[in-house]
VEXLO-864467 format. One record per residue (C-alpha): y, x, z; residue number from 1; residue in one letter. Coordinates in Angstrom, 1 decimal. Each point is the difference from the previous one (the first is absolute). Layout:
{north Y | east X | up Z | donu NUM | mise A}
...
//
This chain:
{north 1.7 | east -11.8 | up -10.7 | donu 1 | mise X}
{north 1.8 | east 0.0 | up -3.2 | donu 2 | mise X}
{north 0.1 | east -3.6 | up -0.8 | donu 3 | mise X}
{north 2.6 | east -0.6 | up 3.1 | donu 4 | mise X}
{north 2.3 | east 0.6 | up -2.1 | donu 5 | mise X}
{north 0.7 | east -1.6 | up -3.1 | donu 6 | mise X}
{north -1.0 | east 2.5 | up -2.2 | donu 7 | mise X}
{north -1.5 | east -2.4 | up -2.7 | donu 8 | mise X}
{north 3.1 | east 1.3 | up -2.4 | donu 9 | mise X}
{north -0.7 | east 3.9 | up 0.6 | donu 10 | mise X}
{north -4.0 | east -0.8 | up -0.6 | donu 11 | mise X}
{north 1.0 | east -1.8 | up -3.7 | donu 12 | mise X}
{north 2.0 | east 2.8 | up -1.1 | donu 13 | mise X}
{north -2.0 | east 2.5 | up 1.3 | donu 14 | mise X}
{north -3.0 | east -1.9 | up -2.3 | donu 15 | mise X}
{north 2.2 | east -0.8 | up -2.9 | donu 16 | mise X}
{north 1.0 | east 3.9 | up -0.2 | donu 17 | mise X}
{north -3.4 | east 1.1 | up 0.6 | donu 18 | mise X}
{north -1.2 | east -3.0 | up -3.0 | donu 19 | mise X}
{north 2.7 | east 1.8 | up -1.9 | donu 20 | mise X}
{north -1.5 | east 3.2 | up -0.1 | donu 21 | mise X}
{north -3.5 | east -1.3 | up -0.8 | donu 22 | mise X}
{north 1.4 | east -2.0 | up -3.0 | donu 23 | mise X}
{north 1.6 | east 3.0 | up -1.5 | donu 24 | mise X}
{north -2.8 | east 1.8 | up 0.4 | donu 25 | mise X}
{north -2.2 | east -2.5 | up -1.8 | donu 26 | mise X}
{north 2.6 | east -0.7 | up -2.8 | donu 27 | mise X}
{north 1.0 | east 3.6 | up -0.7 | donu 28 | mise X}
{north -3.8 | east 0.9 | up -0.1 | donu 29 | mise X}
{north -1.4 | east -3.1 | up -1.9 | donu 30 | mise X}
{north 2.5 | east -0.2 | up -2.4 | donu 31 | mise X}
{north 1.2 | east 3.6 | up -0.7 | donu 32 | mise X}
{north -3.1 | east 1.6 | up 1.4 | donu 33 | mise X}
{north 1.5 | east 2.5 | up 2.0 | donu 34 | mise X}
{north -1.9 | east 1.8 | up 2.8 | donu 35 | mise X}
{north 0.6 | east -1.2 | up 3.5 | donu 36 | mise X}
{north 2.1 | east 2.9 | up 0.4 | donu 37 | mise X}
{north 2.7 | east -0.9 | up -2.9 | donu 38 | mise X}
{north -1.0 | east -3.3 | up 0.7 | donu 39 | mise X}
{north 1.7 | east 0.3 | up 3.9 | donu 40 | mise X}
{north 2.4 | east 2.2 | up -2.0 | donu 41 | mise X}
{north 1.6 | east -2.4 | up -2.0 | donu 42 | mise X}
{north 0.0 | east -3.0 | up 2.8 | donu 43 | mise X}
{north 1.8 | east 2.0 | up 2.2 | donu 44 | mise X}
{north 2.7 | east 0.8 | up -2.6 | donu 45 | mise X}
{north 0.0 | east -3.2 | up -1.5 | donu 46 | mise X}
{north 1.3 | east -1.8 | up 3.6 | donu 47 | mise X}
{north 2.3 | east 3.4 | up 1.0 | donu 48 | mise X}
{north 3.1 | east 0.2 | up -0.2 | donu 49 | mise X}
{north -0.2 | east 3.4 | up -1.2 | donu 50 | mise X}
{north -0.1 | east -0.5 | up -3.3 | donu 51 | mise X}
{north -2.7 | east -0.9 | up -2.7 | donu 52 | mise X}
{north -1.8 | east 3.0 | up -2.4 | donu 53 | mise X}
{north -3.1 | east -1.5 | up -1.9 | donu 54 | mise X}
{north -3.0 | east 2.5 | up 0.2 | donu 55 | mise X}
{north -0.8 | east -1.2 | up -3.9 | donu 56 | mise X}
{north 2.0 | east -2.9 | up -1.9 | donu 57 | mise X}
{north -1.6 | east -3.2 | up 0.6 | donu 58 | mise X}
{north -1.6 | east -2.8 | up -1.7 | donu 59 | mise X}
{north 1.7 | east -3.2 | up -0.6 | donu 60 | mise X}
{north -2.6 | east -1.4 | up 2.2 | donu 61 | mise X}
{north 1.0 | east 2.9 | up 2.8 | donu 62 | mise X}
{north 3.6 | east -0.9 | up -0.6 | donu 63 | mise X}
{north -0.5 | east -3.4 | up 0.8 | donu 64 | mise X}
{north -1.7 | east 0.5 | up 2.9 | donu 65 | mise X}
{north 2.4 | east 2.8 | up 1.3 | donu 66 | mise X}
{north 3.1 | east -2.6 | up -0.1 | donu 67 | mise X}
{north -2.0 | east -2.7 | up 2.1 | donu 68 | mise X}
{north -1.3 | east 2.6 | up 2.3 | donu 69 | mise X}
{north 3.8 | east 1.3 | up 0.7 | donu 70 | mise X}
{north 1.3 | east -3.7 | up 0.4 | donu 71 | mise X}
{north -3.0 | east -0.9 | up 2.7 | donu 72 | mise X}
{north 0.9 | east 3.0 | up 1.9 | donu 73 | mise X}
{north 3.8 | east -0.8 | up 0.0 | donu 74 | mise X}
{north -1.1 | east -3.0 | up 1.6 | donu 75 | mise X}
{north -2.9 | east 1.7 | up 2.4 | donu 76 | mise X}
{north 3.3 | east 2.9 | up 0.9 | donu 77 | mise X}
{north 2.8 | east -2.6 | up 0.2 | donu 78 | mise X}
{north -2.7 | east -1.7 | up 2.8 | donu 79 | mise X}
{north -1.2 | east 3.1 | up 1.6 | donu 80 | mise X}
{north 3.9 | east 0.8 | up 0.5 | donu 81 | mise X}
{north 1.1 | east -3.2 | up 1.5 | donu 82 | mise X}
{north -3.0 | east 0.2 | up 2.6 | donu 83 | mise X}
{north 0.8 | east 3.8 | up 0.6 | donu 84 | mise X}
{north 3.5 | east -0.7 | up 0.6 | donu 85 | mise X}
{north -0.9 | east -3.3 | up 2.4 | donu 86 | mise X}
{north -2.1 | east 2.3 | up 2.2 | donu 87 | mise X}
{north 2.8 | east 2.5 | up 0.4 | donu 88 | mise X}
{north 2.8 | east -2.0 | up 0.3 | donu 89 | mise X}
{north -0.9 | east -3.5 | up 1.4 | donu 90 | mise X}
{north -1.8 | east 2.1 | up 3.0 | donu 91 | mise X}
{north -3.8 | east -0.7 | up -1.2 | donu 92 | mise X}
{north -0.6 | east 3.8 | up 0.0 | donu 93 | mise X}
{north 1.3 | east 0.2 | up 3.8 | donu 94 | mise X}
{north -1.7 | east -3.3 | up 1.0 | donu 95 | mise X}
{north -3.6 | east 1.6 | up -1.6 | donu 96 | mise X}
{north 0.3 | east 3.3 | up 2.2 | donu 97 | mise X}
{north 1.0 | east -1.9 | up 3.0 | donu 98 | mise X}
{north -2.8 | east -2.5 | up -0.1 | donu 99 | mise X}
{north -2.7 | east 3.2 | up -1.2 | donu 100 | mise X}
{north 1.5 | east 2.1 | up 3.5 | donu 101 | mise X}
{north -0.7 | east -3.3 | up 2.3 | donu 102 | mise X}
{north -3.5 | east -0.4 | up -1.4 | donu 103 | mise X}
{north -1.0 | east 3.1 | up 0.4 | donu 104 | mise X}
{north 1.8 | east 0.0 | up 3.7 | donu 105 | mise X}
{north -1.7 | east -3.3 | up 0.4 | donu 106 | mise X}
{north -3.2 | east 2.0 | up -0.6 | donu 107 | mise X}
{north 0.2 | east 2.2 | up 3.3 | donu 108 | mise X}
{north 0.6 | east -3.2 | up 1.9 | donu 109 | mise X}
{north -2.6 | east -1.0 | up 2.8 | donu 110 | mise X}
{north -0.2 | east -2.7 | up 2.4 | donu 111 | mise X}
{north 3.1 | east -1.9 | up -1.9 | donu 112 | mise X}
{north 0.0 | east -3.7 | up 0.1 | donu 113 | mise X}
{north 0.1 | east -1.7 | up -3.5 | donu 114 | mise X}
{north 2.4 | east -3.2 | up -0.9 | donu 115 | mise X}
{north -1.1 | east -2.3 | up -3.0 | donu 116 | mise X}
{north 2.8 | east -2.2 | up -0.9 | donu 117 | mise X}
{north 3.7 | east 1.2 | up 0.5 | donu 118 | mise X}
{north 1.1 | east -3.5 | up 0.7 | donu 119 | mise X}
{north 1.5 | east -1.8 | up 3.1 | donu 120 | mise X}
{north -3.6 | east 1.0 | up 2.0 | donu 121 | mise X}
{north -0.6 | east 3.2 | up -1.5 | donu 122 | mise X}
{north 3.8 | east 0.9 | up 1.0 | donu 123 | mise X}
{north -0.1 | east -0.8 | up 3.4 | donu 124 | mise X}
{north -3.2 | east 1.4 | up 0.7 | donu 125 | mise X}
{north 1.6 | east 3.5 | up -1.8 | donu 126 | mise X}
{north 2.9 | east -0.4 | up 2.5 | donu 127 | mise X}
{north -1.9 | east 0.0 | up 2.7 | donu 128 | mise X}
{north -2.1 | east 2.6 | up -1.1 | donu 129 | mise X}
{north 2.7 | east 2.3 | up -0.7 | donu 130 | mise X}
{north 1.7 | east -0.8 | up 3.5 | donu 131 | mise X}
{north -3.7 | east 1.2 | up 1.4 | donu 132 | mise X}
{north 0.3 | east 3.5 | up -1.7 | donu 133 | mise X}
{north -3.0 | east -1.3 | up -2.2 | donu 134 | mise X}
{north -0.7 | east 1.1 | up -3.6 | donu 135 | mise X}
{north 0.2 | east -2.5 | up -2.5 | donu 136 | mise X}
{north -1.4 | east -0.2 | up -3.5 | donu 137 | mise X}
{north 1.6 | east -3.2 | up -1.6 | donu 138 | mise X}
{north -2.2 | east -1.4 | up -3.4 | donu 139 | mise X}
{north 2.2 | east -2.3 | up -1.6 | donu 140 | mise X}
{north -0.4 | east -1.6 | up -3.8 | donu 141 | mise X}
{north 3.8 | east -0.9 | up -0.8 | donu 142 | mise X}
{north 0.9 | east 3.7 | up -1.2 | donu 143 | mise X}
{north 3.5 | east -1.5 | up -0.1 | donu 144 | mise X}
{north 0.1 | east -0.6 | up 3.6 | donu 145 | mise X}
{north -1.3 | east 3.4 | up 0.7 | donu 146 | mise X}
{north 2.4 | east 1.7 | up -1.9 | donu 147 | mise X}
{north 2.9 | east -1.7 | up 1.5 | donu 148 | mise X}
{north -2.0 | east 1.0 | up 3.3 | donu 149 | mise X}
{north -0.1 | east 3.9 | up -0.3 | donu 150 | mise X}
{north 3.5 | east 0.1 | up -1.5 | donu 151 | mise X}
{north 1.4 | east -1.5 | up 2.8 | donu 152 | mise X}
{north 1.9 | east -2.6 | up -1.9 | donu 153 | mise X}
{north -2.4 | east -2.9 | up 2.4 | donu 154 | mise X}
{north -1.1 | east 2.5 | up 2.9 | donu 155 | mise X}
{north -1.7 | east -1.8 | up 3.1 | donu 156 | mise X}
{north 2.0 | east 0.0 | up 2.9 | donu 157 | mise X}
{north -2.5 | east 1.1 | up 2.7 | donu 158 | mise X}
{north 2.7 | east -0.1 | up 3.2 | donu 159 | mise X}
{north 2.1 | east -3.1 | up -0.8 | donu 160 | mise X}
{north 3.1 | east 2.3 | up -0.6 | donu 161 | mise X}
{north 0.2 | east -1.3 | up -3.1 | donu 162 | mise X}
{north -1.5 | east 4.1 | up -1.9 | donu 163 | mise X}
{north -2.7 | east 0.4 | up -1.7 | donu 164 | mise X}
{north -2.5 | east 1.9 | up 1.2 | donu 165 | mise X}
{north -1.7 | east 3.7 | up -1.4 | donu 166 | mise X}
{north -2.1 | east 0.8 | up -2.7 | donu 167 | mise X}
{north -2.6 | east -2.8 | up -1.3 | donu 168 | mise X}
{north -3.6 | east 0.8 | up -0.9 | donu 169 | mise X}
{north -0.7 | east -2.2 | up -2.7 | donu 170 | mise X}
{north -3.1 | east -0.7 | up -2.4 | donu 171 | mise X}
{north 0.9 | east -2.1 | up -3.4 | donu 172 | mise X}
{north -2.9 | east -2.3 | up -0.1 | donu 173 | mise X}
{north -2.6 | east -2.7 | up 0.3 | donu 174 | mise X}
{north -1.1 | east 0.3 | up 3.7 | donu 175 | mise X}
{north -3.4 | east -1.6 | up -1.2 | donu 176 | mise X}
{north -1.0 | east 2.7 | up -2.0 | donu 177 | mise X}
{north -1.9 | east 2.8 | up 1.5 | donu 178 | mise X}
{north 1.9 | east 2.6 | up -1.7 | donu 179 | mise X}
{north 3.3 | east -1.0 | up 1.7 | donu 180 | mise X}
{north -1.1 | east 0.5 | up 3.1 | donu 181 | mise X}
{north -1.9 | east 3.2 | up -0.1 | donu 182 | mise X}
{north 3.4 | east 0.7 | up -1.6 | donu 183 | mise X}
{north 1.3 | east -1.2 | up 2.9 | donu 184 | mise X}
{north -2.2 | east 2.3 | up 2.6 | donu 185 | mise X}
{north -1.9 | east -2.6 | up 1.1 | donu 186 | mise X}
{north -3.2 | east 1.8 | up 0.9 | donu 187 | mise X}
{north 2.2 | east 2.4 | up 2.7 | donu 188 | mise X}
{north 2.4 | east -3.2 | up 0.9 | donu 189 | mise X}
{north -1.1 | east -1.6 | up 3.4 | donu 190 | mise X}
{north 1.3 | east -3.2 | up -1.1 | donu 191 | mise X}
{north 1.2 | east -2.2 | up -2.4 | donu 192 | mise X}
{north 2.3 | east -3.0 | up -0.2 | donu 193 | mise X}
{north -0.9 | east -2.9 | up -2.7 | donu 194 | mise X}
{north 3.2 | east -2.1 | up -0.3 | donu 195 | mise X}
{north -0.3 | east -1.0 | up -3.9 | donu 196 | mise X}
{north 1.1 | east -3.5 | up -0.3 | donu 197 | mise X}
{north -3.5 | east -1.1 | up -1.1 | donu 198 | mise X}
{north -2.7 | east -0.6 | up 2.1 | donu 199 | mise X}
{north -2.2 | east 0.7 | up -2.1 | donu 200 | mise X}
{north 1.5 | east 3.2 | up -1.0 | donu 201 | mise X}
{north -0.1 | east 0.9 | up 4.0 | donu 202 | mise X}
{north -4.3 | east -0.3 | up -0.3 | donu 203 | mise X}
{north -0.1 | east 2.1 | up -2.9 | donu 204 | mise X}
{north 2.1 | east 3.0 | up 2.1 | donu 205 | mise X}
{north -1.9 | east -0.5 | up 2.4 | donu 206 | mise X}
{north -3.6 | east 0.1 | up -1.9 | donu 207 | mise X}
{north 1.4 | east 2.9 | up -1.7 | donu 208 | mise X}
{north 1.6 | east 1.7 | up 3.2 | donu 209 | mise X}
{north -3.4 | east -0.7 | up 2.3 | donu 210 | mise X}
{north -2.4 | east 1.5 | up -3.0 | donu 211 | mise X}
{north 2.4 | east 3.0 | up -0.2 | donu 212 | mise X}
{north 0.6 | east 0.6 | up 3.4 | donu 213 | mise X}
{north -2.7 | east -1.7 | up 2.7 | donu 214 | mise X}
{north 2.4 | east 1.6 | up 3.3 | donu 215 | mise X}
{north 3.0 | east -1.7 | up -1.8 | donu 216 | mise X}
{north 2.1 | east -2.5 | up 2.5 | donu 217 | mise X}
{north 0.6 | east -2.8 | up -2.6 | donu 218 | mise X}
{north 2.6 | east -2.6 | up 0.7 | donu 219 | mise X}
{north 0.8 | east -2.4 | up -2.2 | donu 220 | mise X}
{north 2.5 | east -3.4 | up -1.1 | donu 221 | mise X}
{north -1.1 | east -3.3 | up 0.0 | donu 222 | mise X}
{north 1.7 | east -3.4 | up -1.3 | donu 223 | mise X}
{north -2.4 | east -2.3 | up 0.6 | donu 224 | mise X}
{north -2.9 | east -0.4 | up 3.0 | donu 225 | mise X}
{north -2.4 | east 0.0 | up -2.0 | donu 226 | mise X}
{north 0.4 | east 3.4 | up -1.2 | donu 227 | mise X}
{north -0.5 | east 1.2 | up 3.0 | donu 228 | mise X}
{north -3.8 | east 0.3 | up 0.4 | donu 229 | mise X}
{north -0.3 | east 1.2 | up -3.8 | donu 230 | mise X}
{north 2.4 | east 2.8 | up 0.8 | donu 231 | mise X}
{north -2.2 | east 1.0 | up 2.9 | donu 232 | mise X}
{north -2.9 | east -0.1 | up -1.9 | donu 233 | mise X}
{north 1.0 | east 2.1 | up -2.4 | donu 234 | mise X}
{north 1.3 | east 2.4 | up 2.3 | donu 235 | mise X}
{north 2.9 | east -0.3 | up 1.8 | donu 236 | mise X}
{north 0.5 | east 0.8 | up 3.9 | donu 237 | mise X}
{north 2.8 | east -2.3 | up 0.7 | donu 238 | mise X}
{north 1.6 | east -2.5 | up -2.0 | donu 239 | mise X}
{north 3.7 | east -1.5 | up 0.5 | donu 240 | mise X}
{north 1.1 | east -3.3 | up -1.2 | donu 241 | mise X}
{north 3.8 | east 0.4 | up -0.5 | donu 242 | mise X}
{north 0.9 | east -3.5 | up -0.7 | donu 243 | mise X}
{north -2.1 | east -1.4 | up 2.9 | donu 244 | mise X}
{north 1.5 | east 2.4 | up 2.5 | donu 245 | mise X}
{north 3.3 | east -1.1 | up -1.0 | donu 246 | mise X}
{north -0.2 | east -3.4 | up 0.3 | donu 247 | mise X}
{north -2.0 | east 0.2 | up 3.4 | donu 248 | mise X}
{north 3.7 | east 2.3 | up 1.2 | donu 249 | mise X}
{north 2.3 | east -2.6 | up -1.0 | donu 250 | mise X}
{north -2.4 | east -2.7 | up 2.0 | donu 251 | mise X}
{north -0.2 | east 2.6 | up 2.9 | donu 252 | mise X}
{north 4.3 | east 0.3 | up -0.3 | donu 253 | mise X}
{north 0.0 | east -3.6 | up 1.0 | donu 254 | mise X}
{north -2.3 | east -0.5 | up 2.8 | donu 255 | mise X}
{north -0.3 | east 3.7 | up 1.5 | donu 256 | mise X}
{north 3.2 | east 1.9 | up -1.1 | donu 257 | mise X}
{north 0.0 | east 2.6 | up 2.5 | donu 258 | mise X}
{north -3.5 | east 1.1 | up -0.6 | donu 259 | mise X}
{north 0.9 | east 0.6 | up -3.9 | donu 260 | mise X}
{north 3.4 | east 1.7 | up 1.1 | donu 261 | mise X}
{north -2.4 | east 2.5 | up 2.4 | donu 262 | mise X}
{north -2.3 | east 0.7 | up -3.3 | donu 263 | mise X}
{north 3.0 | east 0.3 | up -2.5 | donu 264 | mise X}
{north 1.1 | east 3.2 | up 2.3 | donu 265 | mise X}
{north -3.9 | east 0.7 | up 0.0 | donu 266 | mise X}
{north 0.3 | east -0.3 | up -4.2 | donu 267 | mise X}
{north 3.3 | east 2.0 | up 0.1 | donu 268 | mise X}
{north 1.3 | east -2.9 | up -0.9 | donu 269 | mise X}
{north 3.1 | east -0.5 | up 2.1 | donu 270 | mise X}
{north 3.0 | east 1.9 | up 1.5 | donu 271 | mise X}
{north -1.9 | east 1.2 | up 3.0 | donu 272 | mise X}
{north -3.0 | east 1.5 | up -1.5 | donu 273 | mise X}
{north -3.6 | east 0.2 | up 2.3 | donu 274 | mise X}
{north -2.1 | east 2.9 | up -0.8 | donu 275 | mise X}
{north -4.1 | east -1.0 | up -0.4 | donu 276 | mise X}
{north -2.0 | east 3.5 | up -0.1 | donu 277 | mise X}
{north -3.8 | east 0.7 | up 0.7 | donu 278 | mise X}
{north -1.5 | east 2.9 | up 1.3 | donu 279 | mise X}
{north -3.8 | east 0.6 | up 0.2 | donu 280 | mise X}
{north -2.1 | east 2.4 | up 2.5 | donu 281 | mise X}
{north -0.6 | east 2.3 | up -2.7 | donu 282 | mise X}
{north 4.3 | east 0.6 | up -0.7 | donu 283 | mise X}
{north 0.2 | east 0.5 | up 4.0 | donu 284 | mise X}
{north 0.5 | east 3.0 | up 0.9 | donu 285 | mise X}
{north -3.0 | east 1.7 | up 1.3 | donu 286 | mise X}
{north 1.4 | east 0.3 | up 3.6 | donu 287 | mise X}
{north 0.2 | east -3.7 | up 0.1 | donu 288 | mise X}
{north -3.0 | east -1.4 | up -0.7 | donu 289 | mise X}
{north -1.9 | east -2.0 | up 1.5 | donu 290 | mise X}
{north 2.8 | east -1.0 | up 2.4 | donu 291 | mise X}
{north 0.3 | east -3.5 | up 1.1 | donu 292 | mise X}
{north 3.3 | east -2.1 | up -1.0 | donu 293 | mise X}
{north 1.0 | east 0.6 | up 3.9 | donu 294 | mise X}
{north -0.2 | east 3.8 | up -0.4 | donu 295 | mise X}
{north 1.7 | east 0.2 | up -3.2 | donu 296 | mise X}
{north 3.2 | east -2.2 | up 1.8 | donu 297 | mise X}
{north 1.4 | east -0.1 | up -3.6 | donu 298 | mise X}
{north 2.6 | east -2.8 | up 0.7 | donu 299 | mise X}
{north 1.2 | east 2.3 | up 2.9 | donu 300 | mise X}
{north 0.2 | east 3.2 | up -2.3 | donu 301 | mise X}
{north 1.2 | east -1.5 | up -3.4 | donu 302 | mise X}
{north 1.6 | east -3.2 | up 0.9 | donu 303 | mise X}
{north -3.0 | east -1.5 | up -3.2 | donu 304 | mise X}
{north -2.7 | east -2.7 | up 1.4 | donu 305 | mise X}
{north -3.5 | east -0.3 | up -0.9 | donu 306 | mise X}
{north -0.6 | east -3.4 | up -1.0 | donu 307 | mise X}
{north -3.3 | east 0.3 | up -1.3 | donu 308 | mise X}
{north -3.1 | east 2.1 | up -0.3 | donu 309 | mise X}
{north -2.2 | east 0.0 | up -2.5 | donu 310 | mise X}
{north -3.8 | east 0.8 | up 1.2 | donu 311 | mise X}
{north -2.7 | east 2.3 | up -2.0 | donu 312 | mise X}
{north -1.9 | east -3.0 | up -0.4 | donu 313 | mise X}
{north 2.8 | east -1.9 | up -1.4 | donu 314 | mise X}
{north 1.0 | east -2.4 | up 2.4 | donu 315 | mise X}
{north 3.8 | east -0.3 | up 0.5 | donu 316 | mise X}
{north 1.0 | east -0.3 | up 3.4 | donu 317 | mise X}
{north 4.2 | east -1.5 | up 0.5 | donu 318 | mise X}
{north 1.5 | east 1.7 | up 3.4 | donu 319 | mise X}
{north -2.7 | east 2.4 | up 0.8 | donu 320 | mise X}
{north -1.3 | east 1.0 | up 3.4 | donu 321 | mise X}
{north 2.3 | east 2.4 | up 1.3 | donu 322 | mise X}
{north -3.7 | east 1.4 | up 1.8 | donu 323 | mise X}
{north -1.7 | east 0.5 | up -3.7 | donu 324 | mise X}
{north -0.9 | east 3.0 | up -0.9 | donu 325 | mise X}
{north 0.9 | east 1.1 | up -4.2 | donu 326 | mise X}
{north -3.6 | east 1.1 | up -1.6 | donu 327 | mise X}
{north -0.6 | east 1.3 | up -3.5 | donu 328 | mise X}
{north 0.7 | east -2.6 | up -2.5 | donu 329 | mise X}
{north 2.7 | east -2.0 | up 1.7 | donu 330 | mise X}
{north 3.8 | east -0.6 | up -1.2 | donu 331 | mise X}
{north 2.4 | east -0.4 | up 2.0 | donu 332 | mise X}
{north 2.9 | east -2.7 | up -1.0 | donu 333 | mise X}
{north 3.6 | east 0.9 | up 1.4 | donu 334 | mise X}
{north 3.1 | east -1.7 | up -0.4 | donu 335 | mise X}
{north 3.4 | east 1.1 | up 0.4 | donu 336 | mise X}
{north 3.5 | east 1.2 | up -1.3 | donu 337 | mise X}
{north 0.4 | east 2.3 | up -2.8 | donu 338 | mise X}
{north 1.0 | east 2.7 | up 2.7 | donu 339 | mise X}
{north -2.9 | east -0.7 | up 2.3 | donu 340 | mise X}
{north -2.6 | east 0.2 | up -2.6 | donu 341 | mise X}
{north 1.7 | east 3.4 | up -0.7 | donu 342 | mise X}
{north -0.7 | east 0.9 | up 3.6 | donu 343 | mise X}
{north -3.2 | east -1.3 | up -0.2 | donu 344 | mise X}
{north -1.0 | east 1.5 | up -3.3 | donu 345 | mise X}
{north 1.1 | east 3.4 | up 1.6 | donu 346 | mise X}
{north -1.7 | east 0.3 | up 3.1 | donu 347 | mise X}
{north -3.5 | east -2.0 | up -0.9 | donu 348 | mise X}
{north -0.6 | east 1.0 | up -3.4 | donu 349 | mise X}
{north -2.4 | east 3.2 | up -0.9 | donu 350 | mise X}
{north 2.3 | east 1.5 | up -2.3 | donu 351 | mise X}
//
């Protein structure tokens, strides 16, 4: 969309020019009542720098209007000049075409996940997104933010080495409006993340996202508790309370601190980072389903643990029965190093 840009400038001189033309037009023909052709004729070469050759001398009523016609369009020109020579120069032109390729490569996305809000939240949840090798559409309002985003001059740093990371998907916009996010592919994205700073903000993405999109995994922010049931109601799967799970850690840090240490290498969190995947019966490969746990001897194979199952019918079992055997519909949770998940990834996943 055009308006990502600020091209308010480019749209008034583009008007004042085309107003221009219509009031030489009008004057030439009202007052000296010359056809439209002669009337175009002598507009043109009124405002060119070509030179000036009267099709017949003029009235003193003409001649008046001719001088205030050439001093509104050495305004309209000195204006259409300065914006010309702000979209070449000051990289406008370059930032258009850029923004035009990634919507219409935004377009031939599918299955993407959407961020609303490139704050703190929306950030981290990129980050970890982008270290999952998932596709990320970012809708942000603060067009300042963004552009200091894609030019790299404020990249995010997805591994904690301190670069920024590749190419950023943006969408300029309100994420509340339903043109931003079919903008933003939302009837092809699978889900969509709704960290705006406003709860309220967070329902009307997700109204909009759920009306759009029924299949749509909607997860949204929270700052209060309250919010919570209103943001499920209006059609969120899951909602995360930032500030809540933060204070509930630093409580945790004092009376179980190893328990938070084991889930900050869980988060990624610290040095010695825990790998948390999920695999359900229908990724397996073929030639191993309907295994048991036993059969699969995962731990023995990979080094990776199962430390949780989770059944078709939606219970979660914690330390499965090494005896039960995987059915359509259940998800297997594994734990492990970054190198054993690898392993584990390889040899169980139906590539």
């Amino acid at each position: 969309m055009l308006q990502r840009i600020q091209l308010t400038r480019l749209k008034y001189a583009a008007a004042l020019t085309l107003a221009s033309l219509f009031i030489g037009l009008a004057g030439f023909m009202g007052i000296e009542h010359f056809n439209m052709a002669d009337a175009f004729y002598m507009s043109v070469i009124t405002v060119s720098p070509g030179g000036y050759e009267q099709l017949r001398p003029l009235s003193e009523a003409g001649r008046i209007f001719t001088g205030c016609y050439i001093l509104y369009n050495l305004l309209v020109v000195a204006y259409f000049v300065s914006v010309i020579t702000t979209f070449i120069f000051d990289g406008e032109l370059r930032r258009l075409f850029n923004m035009y390729r990634t919507d219409q490569e935004i377009k031939r996305f599918s299955g993407h996940v959407i961020i609303c809000g490139f704050g703190s939240n929306g950030r981290k949840a990129y980050q970890r997104l982008l270290l999952n090798s998932v596709r990320v559409v970012v809708i942000e309002l603060n067009e300042q933010l963004l552009k200091e985003l894609t030019e790299g001059r404020n990249g995010v740093d997805v591994d904690g080495d301190g670069v920024a990371g590749g190419k950023i998907f943006s969408v300029l916009g309100d994420a509340t409006m339903d043109p931003v996010l079919e903008q933003a592919g939302v009837a092809r994205a699978s889900a969509i993340i709704a960290a705006l700073p406003n709860d309220s903000d967070n329902m009307s993405v997700a109204l909009s996202a759920r009306a759009l999109n029924p299949r749509l995994n909607i997860i949204a922010r929270a700052s209060h508790k309250v919010s919570e049931r209103k943001l499920i109601a209006a059609g969120a799967n899951s909602v995360v309370m930032p500030d809540e799970i933060g204070g509930s850690q630093m409580a945790d840090l004092v009376v179980r601190p190893e328990v938070i240490r084991f889930l900050d290498m869980i988060s990624g969190l610290s040095a010695d980072k825990l790998r948390l995947e999920e695999l359900s019966y229908e990724q397996m490969r073929q030639d191993l389903r309907g295994r048991s746990i036993r059969e699969l001897d995962i731990r023995s194979l990979t080094g990776a643990t199962v430390i949780g199952l989770r059944q078709h019918n939606g219970a979660l079992l914690v330390s499965p029965d090494a005896n039960y055997n995987l059915e359509p519909g259940d998800v297997i949770l594994v734990l492990g190093s970054e190198t054993q998940i690898e392993a584990f990834e390889v040899r169980f996943r139906q590539l």
